[in-house]
C-alpha positions as a Markdown table, in Angstrom:
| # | Residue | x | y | z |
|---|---|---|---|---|
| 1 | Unk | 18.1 | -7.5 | -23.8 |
| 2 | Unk | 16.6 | -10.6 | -23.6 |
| 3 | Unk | 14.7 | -11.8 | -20.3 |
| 4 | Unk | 16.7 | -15.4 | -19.8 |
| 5 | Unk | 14.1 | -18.7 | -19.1 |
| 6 | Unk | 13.4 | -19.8 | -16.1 |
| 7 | Unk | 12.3 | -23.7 | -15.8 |
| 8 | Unk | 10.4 | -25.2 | -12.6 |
| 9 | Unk | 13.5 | -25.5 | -10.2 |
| 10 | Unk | 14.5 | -21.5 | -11.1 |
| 11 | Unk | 10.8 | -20.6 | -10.4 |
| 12 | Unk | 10.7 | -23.1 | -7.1 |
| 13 | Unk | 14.0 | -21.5 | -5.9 |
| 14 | Unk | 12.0 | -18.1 | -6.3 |
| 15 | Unk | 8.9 | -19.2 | -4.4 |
| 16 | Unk | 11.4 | -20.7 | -1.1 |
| 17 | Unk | 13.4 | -17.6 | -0.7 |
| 18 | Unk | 10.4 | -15.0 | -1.2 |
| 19 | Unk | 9.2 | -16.8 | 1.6 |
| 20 | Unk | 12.0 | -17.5 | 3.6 |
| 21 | Unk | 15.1 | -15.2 | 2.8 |
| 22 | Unk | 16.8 | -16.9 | 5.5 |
| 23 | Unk | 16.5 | -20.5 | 4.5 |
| 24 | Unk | 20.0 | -21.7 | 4.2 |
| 25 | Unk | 21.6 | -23.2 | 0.7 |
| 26 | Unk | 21.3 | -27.1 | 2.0 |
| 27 | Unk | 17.7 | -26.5 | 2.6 |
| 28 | Unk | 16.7 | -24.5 | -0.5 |
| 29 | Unk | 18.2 | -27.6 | -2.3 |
| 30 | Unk | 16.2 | -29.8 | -0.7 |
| 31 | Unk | 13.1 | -28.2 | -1.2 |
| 32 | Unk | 14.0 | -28.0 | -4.7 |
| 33 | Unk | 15.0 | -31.3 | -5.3 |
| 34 | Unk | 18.2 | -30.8 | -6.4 |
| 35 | Unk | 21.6 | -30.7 | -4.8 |
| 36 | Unk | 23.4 | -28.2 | -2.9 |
| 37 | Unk | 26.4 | -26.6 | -5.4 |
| 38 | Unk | 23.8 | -26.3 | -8.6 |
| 39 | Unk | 21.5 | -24.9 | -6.3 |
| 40 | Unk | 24.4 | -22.1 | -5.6 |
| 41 | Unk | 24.8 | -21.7 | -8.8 |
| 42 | Unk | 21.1 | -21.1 | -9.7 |
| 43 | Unk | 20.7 | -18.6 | -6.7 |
| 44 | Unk | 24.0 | -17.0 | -7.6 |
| 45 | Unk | 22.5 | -16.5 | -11.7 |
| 46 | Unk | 19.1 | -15.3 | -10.9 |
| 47 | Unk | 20.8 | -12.7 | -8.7 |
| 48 | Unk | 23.2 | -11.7 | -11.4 |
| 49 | Unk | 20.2 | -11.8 | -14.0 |
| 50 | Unk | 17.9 | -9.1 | -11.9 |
| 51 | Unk | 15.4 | -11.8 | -10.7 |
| 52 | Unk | 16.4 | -11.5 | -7.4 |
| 53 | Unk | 16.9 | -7.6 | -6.3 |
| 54 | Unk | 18.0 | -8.2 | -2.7 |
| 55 | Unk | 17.4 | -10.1 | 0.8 |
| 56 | Unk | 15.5 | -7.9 | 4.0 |
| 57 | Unk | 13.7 | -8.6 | 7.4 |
| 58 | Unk | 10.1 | -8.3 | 7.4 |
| 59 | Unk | 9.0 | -5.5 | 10.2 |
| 60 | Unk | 6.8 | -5.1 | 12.4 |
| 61 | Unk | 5.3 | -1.3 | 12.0 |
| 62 | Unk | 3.1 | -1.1 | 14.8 |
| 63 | Unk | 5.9 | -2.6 | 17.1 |
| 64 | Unk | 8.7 | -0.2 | 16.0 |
| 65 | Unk | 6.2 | 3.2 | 16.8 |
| 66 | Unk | 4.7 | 3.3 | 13.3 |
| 67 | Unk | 1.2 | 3.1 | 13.6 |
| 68 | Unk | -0.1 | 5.6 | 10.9 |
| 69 | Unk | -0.4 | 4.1 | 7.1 |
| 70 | Unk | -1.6 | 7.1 | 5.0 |
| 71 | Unk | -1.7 | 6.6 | 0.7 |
| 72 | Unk | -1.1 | 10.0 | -0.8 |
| 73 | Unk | -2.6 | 10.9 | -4.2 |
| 74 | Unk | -0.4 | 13.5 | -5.7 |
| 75 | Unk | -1.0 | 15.3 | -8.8 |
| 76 | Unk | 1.8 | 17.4 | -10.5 |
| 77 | Unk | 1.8 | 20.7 | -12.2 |
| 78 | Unk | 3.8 | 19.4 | -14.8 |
| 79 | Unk | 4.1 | 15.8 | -16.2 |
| 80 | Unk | 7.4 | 16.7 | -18.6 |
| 81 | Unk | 10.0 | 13.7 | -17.9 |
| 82 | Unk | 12.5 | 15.8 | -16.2 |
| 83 | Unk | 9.6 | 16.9 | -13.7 |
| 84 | Unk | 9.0 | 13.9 | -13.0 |
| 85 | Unk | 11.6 | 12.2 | -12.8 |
| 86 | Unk | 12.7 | 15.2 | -10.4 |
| 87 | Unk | 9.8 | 14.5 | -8.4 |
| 88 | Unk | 10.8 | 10.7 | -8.0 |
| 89 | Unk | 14.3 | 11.6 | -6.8 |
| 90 | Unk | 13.3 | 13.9 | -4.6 |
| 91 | Unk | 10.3 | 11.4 | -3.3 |
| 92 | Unk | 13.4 | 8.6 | -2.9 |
| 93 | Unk | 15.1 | 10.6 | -0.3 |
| 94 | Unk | 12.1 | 11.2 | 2.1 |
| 95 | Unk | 12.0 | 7.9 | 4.8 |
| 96 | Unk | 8.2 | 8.3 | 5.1 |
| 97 | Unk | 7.3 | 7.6 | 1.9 |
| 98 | Unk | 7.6 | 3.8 | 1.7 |
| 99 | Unk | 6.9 | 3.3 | -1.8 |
| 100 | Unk | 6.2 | 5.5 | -5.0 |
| 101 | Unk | 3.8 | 4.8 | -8.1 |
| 102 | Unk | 3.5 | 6.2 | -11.6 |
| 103 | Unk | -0.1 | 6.7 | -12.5 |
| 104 | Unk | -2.1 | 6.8 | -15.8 |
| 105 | Unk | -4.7 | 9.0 | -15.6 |
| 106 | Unk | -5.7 | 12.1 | -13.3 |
| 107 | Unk | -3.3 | 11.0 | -10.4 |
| 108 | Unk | 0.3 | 11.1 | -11.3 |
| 109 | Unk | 1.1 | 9.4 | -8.3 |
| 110 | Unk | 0.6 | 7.4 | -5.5 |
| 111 | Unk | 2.5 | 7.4 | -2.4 |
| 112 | Unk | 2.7 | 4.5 | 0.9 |
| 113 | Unk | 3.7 | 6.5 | 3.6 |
| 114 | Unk | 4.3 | 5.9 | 7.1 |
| 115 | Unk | 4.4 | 7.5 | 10.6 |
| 116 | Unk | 5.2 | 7.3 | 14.3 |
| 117 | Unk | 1.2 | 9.4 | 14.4 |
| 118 | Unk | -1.0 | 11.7 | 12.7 |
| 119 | Unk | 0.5 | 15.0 | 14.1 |
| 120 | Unk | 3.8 | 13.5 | 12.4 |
| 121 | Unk | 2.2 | 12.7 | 9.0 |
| 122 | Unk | 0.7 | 16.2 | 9.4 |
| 123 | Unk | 4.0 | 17.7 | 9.2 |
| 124 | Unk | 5.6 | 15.6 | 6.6 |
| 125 | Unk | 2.6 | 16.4 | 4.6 |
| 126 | Unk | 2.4 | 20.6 | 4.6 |
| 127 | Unk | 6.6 | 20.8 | 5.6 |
| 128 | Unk | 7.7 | 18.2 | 2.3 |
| 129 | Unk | 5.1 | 17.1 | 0.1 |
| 130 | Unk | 2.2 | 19.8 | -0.7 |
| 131 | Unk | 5.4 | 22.6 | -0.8 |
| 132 | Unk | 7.6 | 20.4 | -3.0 |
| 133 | Unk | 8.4 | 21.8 | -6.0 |
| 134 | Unk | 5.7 | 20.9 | -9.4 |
| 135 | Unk | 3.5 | 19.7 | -6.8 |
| 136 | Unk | 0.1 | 21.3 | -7.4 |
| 137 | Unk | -2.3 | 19.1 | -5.4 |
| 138 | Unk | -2.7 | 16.2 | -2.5 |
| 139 | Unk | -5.2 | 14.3 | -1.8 |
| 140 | Unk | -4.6 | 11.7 | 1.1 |
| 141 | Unk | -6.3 | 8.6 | 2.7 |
| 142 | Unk | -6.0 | 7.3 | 5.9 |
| 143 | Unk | -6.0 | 3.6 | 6.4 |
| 144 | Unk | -8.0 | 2.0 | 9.0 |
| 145 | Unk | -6.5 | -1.5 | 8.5 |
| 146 | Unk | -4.5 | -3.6 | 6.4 |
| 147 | Unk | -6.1 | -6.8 | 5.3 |
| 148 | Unk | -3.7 | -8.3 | 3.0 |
| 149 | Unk | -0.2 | -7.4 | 3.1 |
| 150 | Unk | 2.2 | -9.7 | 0.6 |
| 151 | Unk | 5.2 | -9.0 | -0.8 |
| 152 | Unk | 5.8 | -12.6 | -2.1 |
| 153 | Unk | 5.2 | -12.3 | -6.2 |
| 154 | Unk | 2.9 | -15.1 | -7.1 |
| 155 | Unk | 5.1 | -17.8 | -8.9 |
| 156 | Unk | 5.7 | -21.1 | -8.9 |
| 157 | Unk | 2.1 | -22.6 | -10.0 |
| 158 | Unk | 0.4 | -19.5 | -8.3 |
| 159 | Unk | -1.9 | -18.1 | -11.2 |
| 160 | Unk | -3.2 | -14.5 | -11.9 |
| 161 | Unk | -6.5 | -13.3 | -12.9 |
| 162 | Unk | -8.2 | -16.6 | -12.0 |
| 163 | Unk | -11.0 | -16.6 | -9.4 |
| 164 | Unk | -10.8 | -19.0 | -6.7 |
């Protein structure tokens, strides 16, 4: 399937509603210098073509009890696709594991987890993960702090890989 072009206006309406999924239609137009029923239309087609995945509220962790940010290195006992992929589903349905990575190399995956303390990642930890089926080792991090935390893509005259 072929990824469909996106000019400056697609790439500007991107940039506005990464950063403000709230914005309303009128004032994403303005911003992006068009009107307000093509603007529709553009928002409407780059949800229908996959650009645009879904809308959420930013949280605050710390504020909702969730102090404890822990990265978990996991390594399988086997890497056949069914294992894996077995591993991801079952990885999907636990709500402390905040997001899931594929690795190349001796990690086969990474895991953002999150919890209330460490007593509570403690149990997650030896009561889900280390017994979960395939799993042959864990090795986790604590974090101390965060120091960047984005989840705004870098479009929209935002370069990669050149040093500022």
């Amino acid at each position: 399937m072929k990824k469909p072009r996106l000019d400056d206006i697609d790439l500007k309406i991107l940039h506005i509603l990464q950063t403000d999924g709230r914005v309303t239609n009128v004032e994403l137009a303005r911003q992006a210098g068009i009107s307000a029923p093509p603007c529709l239309r553009r928002v409407r087609a780059l949800e229908k073509a996959g650009f645009i995945t879904g809308y959420f509220a930013e949280l605050d962790a710390q504020m909702l009890g969730l102090g404890v940010t822990v990265f978990a290195m996991v390594g399988l006992e086997s890497q056949a696709e069914n294992d894996l992929q077995a591993f991801e589903k079952r990885v999907a349905d636990w709500p402390e594991v905040l997001e899931c990575h594929m690795l190349n190399g001796e990690i086969d995956f990474i895991l953002k987890c999150i919890a209330p303390d460490l007593e509570s990642f403690q149990e997650f930890l030896t009561k889900k993960l280390t017994p979960a089926p395939n799993v042959a080792n864990v090795r986790t991090s604590l974090t101390i702090r965060r120091s960047k935390g984005r989840t705004a893509l870098p479009i929209a005259g935002e370069s990669i890989g050149e040093a500022t």
